[in-house]
Each structure stands twice: as C-alpha cells, then as structure tokens.
N, C-alpha and C positions, 0 to 999 in steps of 0.2 A: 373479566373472563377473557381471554386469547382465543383467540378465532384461531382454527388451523389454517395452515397456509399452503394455500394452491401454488404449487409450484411449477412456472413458465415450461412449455413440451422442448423440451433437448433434442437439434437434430445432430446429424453424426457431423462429427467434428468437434462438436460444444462439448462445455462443463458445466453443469449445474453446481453451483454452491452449494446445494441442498445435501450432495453428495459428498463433501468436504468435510472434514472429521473436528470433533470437539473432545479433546483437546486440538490446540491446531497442530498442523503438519508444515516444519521447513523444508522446505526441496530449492537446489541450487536446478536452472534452468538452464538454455542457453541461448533465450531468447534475447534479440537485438535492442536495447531500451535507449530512449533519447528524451533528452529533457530540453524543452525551450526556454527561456527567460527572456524579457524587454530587447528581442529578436535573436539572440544568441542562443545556440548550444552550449547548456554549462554542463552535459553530462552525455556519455556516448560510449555503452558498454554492452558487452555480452557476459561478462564474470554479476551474473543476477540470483539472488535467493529471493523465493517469495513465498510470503505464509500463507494457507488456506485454511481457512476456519467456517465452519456452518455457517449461512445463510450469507455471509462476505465476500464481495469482489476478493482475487488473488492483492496481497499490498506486496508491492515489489522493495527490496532493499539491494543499494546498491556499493560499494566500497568507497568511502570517502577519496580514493585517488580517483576515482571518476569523475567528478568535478571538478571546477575549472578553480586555481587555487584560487581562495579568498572569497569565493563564491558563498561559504557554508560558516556562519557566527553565530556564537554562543547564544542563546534568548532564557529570557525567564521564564520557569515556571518546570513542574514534573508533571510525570501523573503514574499511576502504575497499572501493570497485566497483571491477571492472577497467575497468569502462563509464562508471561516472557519478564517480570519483572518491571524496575523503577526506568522509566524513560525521561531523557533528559530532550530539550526541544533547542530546535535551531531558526534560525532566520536564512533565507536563501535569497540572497543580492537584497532586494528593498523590501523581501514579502515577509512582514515578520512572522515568526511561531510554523513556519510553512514547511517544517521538515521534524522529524524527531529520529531519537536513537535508542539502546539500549548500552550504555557503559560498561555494564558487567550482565546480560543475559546469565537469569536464571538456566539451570540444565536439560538440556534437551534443547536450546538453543545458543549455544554457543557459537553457530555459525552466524549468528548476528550481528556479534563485535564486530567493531570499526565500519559497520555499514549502516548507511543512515536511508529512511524511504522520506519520499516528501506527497504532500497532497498534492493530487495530481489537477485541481481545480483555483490552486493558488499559481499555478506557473502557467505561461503560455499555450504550452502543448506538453504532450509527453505522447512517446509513441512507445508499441511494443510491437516488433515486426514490420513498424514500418505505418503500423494501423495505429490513427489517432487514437488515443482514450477519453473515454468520459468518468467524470468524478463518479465515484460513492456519493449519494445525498445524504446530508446532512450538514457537521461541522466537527465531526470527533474522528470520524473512521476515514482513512484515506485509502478506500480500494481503488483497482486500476480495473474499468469494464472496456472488454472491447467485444466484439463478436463472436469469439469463444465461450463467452462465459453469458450462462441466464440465470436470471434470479428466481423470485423478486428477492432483493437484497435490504439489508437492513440497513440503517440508517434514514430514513425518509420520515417523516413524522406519522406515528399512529405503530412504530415498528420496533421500538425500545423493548417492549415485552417479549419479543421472540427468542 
C-alpha cells in the first residue's frame, strides 16, 4: 500500500515538484549552469532545457557544444522513457555511465536532441545560478536540487512506488 505523500511547505520563490506535470514538461531556461570535473569547468552555459516531471528534481540538459571537446564518450548500455524515448549513455572525462542522451527524442521532445544532462553526483560540482546543487538520491534519476525547488523527491529508498 503507498502512503500519501506530505509534501515539503513552499515558500515564495520555490517550486515544489509535487506541482510539476506527468506527462513531463520541456522548458528551455536561461538559467546560468556549470559543470566541474577533477577541478576543471568542462561545461559553462546559459542555452539550458530542463524536464520537470512529478515528484522530481528539474534534470537539466545541456548542448553537447558546451562541453569541453573530448570531454563526453560513448559508454554502454540504453535504457528507455515512456515519454522521452530510447536513451543512449555517456561517460564524462573518467566518470563512467555519468551523462545520458536522447538520439532521436520521441515527440513533444524534440528539443532534446544533441543535448546530453549528466548526474550531477558523479561530477564535482555543478552549479545553477551560481548555487551549488545537490544530487537526486538514489542511482537512476539525475535531478538537479537547489533552493528553489522542495520535495520530498523520489528516488531515495522506500520511494519507487510514488
């Protein structure tokens, strides 16, 4: 049986996930995003799309020219959305499996192509605006949380069912 879920009190300025739409919703931003690697900036854009889906951190995707070249290789493995389609995975400098894409996004996301998001708990830092982020929990979902956004968010163990 699934417990309802209490959802964190939103003060003004925030977004609850809770309010985030299923199916999910693209929206390009123009919020400032930076990616660190083993001390380097391999990523430092404003050209940002991020998905928001119920109960999920925003996952940011960013245009493969925003990384730093040779930064982003091919790795093994797929996996698919019922929403966005067959996703193929990448490796980011030494982190394997630490980035994915969408090749050919299914419709309704077509602003997907050629932009790849990465887990933001496999890289050093990643900032949105300047403000660190913290990973999504877990090891599947790669939201981006910062102070905007409250949850409680899914991926944590006991949270699968939501």
């Amino acid at each position: 049986m699934i417990e309802r879920v209490q959802r964190d009190p939103i003060r003004p300025g925030q977004e609850s996930v809770w309010d985030y739409p299923r199916p999910p919703r693209v929206e390009h931003t123009g919020e400032h995003l930076t990616i660190e690697l083993d001390g380097v900036i391999i990523a430092d854009t404003r050209d940002v799309v991020r998905v928001l889906e119920t109960s999920h951190p925003p996952v940011y995707y960013l245009p493969r020219g925003a990384f730093t070249p040779g930064v982003l290789q091919p790795d093994a493995g797929h996996s698919y959305c019922e929403f966005k389609g067959a996703a193929g995975y990448l490796s980011v400098g030494s982190r394997a499996r630490s980035a994915w894409f969408y090749p050919t996004p299914n419709a309704g996301f077509e602003s997907l192509t050629d932009r790849v998001a990465v887990y933001p708990g496999a890289m050093d830092q990643c900032t949105v605006d300047g403000e660190a982020v913290r990973a999504q929990d877990g090891d599947f979902y790669g939201g981006w949380i910062t102070e905007k956004i409250v949850g409680p968010f899914k991926g944590a163990a006991g949270t699968m069912g939501w």
